[in-house]
C-alpha positions as CSV (number, residue, x, y, z in Angstrom):
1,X,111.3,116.4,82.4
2,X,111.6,117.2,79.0
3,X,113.8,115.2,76.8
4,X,116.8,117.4,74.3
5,X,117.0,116.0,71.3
6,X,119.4,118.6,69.1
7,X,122.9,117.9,70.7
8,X,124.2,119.5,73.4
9,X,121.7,121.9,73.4
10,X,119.9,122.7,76.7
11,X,121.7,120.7,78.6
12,X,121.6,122.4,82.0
13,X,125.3,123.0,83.4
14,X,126.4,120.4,86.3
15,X,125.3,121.9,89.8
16,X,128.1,123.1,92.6
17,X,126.3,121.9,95.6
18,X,127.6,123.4,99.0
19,X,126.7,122.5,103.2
20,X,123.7,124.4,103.8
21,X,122.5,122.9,107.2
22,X,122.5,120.4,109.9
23,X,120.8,119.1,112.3
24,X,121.4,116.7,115.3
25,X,125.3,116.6,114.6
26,X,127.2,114.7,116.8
27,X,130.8,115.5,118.0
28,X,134.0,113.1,117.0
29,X,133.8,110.1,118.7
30,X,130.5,110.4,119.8
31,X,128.3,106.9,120.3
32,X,125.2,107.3,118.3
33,X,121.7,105.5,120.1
34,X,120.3,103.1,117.9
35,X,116.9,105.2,118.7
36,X,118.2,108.5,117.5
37,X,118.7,107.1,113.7
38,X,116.7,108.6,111.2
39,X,114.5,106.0,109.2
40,X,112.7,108.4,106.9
41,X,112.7,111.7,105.3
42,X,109.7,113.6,103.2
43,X,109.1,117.3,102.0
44,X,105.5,118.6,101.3
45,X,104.8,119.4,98.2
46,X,105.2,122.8,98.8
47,X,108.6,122.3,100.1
48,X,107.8,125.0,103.3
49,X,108.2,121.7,105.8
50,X,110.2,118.6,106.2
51,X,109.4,116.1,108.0
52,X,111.7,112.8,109.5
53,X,111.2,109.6,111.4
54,X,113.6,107.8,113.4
55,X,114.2,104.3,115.3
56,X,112.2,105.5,118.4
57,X,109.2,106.2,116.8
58,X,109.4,110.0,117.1
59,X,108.5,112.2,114.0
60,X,110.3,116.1,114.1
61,X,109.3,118.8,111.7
62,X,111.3,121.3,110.7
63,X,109.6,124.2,108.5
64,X,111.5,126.8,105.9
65,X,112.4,130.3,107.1
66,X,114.2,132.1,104.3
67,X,110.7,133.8,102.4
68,X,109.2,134.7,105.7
69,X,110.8,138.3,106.0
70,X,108.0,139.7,103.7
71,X,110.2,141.8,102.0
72,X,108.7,145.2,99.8
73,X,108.8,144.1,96.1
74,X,109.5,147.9,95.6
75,X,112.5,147.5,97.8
76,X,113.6,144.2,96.1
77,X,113.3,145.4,92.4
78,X,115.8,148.8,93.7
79,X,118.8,146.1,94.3
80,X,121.2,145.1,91.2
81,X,121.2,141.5,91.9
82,X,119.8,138.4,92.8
83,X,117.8,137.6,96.1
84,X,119.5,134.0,97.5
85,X,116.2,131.9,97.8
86,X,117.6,129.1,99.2
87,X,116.0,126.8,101.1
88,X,117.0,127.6,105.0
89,X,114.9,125.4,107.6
90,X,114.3,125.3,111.3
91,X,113.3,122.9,114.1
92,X,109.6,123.3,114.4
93,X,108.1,120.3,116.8
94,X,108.5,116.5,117.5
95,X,106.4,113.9,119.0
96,X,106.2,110.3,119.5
97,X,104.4,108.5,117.0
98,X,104.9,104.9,117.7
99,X,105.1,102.8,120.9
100,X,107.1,99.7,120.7
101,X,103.9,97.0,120.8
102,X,103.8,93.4,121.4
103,X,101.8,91.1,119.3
104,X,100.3,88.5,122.2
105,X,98.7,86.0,119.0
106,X,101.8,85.6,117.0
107,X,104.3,86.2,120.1
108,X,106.1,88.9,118.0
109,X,107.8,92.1,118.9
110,X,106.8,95.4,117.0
111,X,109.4,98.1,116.8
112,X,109.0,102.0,116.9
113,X,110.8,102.4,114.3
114,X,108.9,104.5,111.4
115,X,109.5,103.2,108.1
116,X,108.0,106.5,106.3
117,X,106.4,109.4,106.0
118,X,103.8,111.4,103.7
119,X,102.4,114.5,103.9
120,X,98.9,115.1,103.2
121,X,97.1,117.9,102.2
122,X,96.9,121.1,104.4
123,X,93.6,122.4,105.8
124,X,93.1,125.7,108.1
125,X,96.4,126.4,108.8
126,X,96.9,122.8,110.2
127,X,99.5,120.5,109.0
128,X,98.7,116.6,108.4
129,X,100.5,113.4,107.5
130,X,100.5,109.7,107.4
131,X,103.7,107.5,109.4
132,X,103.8,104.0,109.9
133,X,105.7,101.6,112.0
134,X,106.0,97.7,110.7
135,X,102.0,97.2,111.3
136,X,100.2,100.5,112.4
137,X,99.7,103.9,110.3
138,X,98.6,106.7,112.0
139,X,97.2,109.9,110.5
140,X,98.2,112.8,112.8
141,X,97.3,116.6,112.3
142,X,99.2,119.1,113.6
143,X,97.3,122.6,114.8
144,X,99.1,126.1,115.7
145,X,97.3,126.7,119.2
146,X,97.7,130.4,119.8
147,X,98.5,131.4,123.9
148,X,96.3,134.4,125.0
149,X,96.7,136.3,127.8
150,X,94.0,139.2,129.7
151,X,96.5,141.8,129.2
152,X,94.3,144.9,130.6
153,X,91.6,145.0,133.1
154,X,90.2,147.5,135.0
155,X,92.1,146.7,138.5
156,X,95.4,147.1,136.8
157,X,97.1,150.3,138.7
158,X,99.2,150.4,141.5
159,X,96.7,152.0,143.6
160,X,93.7,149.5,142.5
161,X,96.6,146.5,143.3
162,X,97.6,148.2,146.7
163,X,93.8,148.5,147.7
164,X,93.1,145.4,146.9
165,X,95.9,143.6,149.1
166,X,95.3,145.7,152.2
167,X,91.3,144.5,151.3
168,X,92.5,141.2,151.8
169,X,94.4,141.1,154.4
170,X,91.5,142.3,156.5
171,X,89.4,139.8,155.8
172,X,87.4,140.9,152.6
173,X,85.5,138.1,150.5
174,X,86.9,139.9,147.8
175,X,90.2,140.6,146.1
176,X,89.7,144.3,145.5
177,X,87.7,147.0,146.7
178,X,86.2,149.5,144.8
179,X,87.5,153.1,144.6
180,X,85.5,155.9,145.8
181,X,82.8,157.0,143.5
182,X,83.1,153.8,141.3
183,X,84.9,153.5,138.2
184,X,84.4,155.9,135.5
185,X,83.6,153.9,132.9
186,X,82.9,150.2,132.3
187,X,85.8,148.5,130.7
188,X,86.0,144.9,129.5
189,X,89.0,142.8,129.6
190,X,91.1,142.4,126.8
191,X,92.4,139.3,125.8
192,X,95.2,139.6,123.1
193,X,98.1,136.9,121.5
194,X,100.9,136.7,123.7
195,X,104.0,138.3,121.6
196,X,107.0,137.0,123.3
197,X,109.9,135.6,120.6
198,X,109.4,131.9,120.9
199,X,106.4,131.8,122.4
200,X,104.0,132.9,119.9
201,X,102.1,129.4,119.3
202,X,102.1,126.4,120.9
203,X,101.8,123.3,118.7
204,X,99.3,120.5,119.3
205,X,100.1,117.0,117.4
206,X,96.9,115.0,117.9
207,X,96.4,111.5,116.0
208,X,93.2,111.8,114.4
209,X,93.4,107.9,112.9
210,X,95.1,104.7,113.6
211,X,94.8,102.3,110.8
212,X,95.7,98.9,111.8
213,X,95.3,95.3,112.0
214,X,95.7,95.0,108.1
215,X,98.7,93.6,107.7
216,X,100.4,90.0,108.4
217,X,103.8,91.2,107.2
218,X,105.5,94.5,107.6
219,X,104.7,97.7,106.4
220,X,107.5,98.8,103.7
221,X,105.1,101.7,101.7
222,X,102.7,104.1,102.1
223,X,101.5,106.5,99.4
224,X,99.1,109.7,99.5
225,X,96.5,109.7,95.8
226,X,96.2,112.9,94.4
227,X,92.4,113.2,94.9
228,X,93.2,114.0,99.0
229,X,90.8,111.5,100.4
230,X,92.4,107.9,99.9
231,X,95.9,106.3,100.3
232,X,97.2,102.9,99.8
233,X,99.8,101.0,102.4
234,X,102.0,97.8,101.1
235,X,103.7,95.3,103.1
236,X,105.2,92.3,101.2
237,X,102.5,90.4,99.5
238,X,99.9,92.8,99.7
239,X,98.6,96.9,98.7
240,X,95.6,97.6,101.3
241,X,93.4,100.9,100.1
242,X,92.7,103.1,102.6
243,X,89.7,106.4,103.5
244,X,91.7,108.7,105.0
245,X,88.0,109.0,107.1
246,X,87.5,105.6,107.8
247,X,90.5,103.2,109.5
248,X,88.4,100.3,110.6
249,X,88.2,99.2,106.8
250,X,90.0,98.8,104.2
251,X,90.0,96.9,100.5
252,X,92.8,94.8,99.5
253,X,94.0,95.3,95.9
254,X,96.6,93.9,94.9
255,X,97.5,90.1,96.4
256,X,100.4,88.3,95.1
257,X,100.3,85.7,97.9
258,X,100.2,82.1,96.6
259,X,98.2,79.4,97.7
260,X,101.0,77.1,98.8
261,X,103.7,79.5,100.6
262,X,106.7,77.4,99.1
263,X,105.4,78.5,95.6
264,X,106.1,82.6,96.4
265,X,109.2,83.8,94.2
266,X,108.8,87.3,94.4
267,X,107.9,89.6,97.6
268,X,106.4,94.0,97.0
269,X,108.8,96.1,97.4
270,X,108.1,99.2,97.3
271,X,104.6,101.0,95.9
272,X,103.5,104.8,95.2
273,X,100.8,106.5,93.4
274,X,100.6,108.5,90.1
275,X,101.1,112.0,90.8
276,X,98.6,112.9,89.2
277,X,96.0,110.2,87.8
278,X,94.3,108.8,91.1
279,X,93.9,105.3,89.2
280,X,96.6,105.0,89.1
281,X,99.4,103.1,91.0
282,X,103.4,101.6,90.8
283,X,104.9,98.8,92.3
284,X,108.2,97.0,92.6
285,X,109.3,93.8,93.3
286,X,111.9,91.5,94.7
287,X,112.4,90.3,90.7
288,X,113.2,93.6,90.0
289,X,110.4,94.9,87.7
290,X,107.7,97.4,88.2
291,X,104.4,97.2,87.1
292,X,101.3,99.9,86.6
293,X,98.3,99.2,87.9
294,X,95.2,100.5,86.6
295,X,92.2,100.3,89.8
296,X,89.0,100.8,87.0
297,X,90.0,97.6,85.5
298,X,88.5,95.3,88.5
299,X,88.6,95.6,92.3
300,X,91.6,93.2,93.0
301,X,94.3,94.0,90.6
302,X,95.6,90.7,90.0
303,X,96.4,91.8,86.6
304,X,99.2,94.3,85.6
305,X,98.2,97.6,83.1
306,X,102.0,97.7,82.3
307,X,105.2,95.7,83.2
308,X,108.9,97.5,83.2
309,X,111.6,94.7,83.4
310,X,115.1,95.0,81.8
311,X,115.8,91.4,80.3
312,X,119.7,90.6,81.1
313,X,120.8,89.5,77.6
314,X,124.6,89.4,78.7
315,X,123.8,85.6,80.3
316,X,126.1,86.2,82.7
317,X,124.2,85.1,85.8
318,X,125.5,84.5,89.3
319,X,124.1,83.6,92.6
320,X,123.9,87.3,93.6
321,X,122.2,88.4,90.4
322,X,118.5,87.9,91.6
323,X,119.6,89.8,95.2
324,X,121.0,92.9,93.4
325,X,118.0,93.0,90.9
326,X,115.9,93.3,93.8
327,X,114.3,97.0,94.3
328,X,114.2,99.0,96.7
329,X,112.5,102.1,96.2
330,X,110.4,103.4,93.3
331,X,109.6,106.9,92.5
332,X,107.3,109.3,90.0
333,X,108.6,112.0,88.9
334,X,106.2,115.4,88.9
335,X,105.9,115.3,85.2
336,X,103.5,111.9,85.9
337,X,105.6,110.4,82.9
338,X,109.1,108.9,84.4
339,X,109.5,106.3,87.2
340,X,112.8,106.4,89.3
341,X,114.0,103.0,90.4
342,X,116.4,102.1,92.8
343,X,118.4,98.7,93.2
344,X,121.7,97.5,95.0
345,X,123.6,98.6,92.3
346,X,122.0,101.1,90.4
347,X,119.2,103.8,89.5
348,X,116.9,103.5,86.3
349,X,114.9,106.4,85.2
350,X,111.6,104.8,82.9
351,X,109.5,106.3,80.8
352,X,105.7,105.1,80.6
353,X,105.8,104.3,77.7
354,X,108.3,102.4,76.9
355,X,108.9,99.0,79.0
356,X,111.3,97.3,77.3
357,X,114.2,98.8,79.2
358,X,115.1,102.1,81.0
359,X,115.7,105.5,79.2
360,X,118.4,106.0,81.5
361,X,121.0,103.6,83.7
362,X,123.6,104.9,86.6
363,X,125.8,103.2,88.1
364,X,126.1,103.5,91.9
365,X,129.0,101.4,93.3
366,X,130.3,99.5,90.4
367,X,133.3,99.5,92.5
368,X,131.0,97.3,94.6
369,X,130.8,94.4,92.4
370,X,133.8,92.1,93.0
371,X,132.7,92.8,96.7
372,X,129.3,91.0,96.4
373,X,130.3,87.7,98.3
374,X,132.0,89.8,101.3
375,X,128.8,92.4,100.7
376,X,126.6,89.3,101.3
377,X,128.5,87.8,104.5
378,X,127.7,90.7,106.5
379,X,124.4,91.4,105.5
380,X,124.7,94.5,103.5
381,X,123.9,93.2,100.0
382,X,120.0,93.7,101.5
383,X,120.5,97.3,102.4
384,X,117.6,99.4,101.2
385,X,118.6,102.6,99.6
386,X,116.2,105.2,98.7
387,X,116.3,107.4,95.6
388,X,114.7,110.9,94.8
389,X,114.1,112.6,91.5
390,X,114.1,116.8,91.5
391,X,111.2,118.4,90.9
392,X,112.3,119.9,86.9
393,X,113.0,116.0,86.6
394,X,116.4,116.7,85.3
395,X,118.4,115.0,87.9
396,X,118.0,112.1,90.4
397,X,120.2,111.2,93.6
398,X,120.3,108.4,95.5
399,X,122.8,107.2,98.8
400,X,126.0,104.8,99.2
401,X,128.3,103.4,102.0
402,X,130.2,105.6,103.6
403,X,127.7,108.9,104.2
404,X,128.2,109.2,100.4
405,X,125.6,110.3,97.6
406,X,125.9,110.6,94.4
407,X,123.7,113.2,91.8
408,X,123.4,112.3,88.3
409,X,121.8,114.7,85.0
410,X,119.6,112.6,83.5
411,X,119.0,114.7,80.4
412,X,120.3,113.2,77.4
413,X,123.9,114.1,76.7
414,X,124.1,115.2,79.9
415,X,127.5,113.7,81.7
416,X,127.0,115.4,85.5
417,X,128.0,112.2,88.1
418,X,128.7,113.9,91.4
419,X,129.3,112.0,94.5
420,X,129.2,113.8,97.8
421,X,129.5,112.8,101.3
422,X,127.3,113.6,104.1
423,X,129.3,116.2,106.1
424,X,130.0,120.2,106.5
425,X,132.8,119.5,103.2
426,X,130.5,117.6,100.8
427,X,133.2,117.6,97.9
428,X,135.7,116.2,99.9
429,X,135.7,112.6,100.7
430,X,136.5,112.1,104.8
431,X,137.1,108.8,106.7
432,X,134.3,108.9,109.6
433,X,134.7,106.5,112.7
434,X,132.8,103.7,112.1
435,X,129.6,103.4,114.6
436,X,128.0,100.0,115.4
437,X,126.3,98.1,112.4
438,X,122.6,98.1,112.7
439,X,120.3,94.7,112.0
440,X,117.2,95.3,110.7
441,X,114.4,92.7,110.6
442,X,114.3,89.7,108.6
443,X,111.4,89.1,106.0
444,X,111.1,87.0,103.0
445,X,113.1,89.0,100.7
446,X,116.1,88.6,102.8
447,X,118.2,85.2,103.3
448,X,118.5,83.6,106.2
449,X,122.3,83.2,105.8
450,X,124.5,85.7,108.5
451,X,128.3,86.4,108.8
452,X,130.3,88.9,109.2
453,X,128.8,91.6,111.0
454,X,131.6,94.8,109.7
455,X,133.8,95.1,106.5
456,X,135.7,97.9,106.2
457,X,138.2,97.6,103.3
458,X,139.1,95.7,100.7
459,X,142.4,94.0,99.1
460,X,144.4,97.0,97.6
461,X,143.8,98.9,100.6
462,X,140.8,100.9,99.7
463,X,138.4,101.9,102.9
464,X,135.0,101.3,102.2
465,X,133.0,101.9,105.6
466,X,129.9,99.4,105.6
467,X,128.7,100.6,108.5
468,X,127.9,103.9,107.7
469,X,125.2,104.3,105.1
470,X,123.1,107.3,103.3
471,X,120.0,105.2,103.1
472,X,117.3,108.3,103.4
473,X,117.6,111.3,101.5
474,X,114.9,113.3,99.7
475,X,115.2,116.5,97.1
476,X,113.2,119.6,97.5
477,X,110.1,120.4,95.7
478,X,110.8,123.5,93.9
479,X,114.3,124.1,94.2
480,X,117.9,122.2,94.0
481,X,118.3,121.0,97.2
482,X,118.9,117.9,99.1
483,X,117.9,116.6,102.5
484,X,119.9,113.6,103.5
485,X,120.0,111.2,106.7
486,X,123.5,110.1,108.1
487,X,123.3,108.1,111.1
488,X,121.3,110.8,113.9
489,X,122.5,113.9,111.6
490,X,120.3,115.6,108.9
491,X,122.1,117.1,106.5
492,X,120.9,120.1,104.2
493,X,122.5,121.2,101.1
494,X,121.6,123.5,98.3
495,X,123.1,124.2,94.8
496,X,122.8,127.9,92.9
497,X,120.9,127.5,89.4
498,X,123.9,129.2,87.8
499,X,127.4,127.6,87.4
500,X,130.0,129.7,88.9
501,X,132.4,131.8,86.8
């Protein structure tokens, strides 16, 4: 992202985003299974596959179909006007990653449910990624297996077939008899790709790696490093460093466990690696600051390269101002010099190189805010949103209650604050039936306190569904759109580069 300096000037126009696609959509009225939910969401970096991750443990890739027509350039360069590029995707495969598990030493459950998902660098056509469940990442690859059939043979007439059935049928060891006089010529058989729409390839997932048995506490991050070979996974008190070769090892670097239990203050987060520096490394924290980590300075990182906290100076503290600071998602942008953060109430954009305080602040829900103690009663003051950053770095989204999102410019001067719901009419704001309110599980950033299990309006008659949350959502590569995770639905929508006229 590049920061504009002079004005108003090059300030990109605000974006018209429209419906594009979905997928999984589910009729009015229509009970959604807990296990159908989506629970993660991830382009490649190439943005020619997506990939999700639901309750049941089942991760389906879909893969983009609007740039393979081939189309002549000679042909393209004869039309007046633009070629639409936008991103259009179809279903590509599915298959279960994680089994429900039960822990026999500590007598405790282990869901299904994947918690994310990374791709990893292609190789020979195959695709390959990391997903993880609260305790187990698996590394799976996923092969094109082309079906073959022998399409010509020498015994393939009508005649040949005919002799051949009357050969058996009186008694013949063999299938086929030979005409008189032999064949002509020796022919071999010829085995070719079977060319049927649909049928083309057959696709093989096969897990390659299970890494597990490194983690007491559940799994909230895992991130890919830009040198292809290593990855680091991060459950609450500690970041494990991972071979993509090797899964019966890794090294812990980064421990924030205290000696005495009753002494711990602050839980991880959330934790990703530089884009582009393989030393490098970002976490969040329950406190609500980040910090850069630098792996040449020793192996255990118990020391910080960098620290990005915003010091409240309004002194205007409350019981809920710890649980809001809390973060819930960090992310780089592709430049390798901003840092996206996400808390309850709003996104922060950083830059490196300044720690003091964020270049940028949106506000979410500050409608929210005289909501906190209901917000807290039932539980969804600990909801964990996600946030995304495009890949110019000129604008950042992030999810709300009620299927909404909202898509802010973060170029300075820039005033574009669009909020969009989840559904075929994104600018229009629709009351949805409320489905059931889902629990997830309890760790140490969350309270033990539980109330209310629904809320869905306040005072002055103002419907806020609770219940129905854009947690997951994740912005394309190399063009403006958005992929975003309603209940069982994926929604896809795009925006033209232009402003309309």
């Amino acid at each position: 992202m590049t920061p504009v300096s002079n004005g108003d000037v090059g300030i990109p126009p605000s974006l018209e985003w429209k419906f594009s696609q979905v997928f999984g959509e589910r009729a009015a009225g229509e009970e959604v299974q807990e296990v159908d939910i989506i629970s993660a969401i991830e382009f490649d970096k190439t943005g020619e596959h997506l990939a999700t991750g639901d309750r049941g443990g089942r991760v389906v890739l879909f893969e983009r179909t609007d740039g393979k027509d081939h189309t002549i350039r000679k042909d393209l360069e004869k039309k007046d006007y633009l070629v639409s590029r936008q991103p259009e995707f179809r279903y590509k495969t599915e298959f279960q990653s994680h089994e429900p598990e039960f822990d026999y030493l500590k007598s405790l459950e282990i869901e299904e449910k994947i918690n994310k998902v990374r791709w990893c660098q292609t190789a020979n056509g195959a695709l390959f990624l990391l997903s993880t469940n609260d305790k187990t990442v698996k590394y799976w690859k996923v092969q094109e297996k082309k079906i073959k059939k022998i399409c010509e043979m020498n015994i393939d007439s009508p005649d040949t077939a005919s002799n051949g059935r009357s050969a058996g049928q009186n008694g013949a060891a063999s299938d086929f008899v030979f005409p008189p006089g032999g064949f002509p010529s020796l022919r071999l058989p010829l085995v070719v790709v079977l060319n049927i729409v649909g049928h083309e390839t057959n696709l093989v997932p096969r897990c390659r790696r299970v890494y597990a048995h490194a983690h007491d506490y559940h799994i909230n991050s895992i991130s890919n490093n830009s040198d292809g070979e290593t990855f680091i996974s991060a459950d609450d008190l500690r970041i494990n460093l991972w071979n993509l070769e090797i899964c019966n090892q890794s090294f812990n670097i980064v421990d924030v466990k205290p000696v005495n239990m009753e002494d711990l203050t602050e839980v991880i987060t959330s934790a990703e690696f530089h884009p582009t520096h393989c030393n490098t490394l970002a976490y969040s924290s329950s406190k609500g600051t980040i910090r850069l980590i630098d792996m040449r300075q020793s192996a255990l990182c118990d020391t910080h390269a960098k620290i990005f906290e915003e010091h409240d100076t309004s002194g205007s503290r409350s019981f809920f101002t710890e649980i809001i600071a809390s973060i819930s998602d960090i992310k780089f942008g592709n430049d390798g010099r901003h840092i996206l953060s996400r808390d309850y109430m709003t996104l922060k954009l950083w830059d490196l190189n300044m720690e003091s305080s964020p270049v940028a602040t949106f506000q979410v829900h500050e409608y929210l805010r005289p909501k906190l103690c209901d917000l807290y009663e039932n539980d969804s003051i600990f909801d964990k949103f996600e946030c995304c950053i495009s890949g110019d770095g000129l604008r950042v989204a992030t999810g709300s209650y009620s299927n909404l999102f909202r898509v802010f410019g973060c170029v300075p001067g820039s005033t574009e604050a669009r909020t969009l719901e989840a559904s075929k009419n994104p600018s229009r704001r629709q009351v949805q039936t409320p489905s059931k309110p889902s629990r997830s599980f309890t760790n140490l950033a969350r309270s033990r306190r539980r109330g209310a299990e629904n809320l869905n309006g306040d005072a002055n008659g103002g419907s806020y569904d609770f219940s129905t949350k854009l947690l997951h959502l994740a912005w394309h590569p190399t063009s403006n759109a958005l992929a975003c995770a309603a209940a069982n639905s994926l929604y896809m929508y795009n925006a033209d580069d232009t402003p309309p006229e």
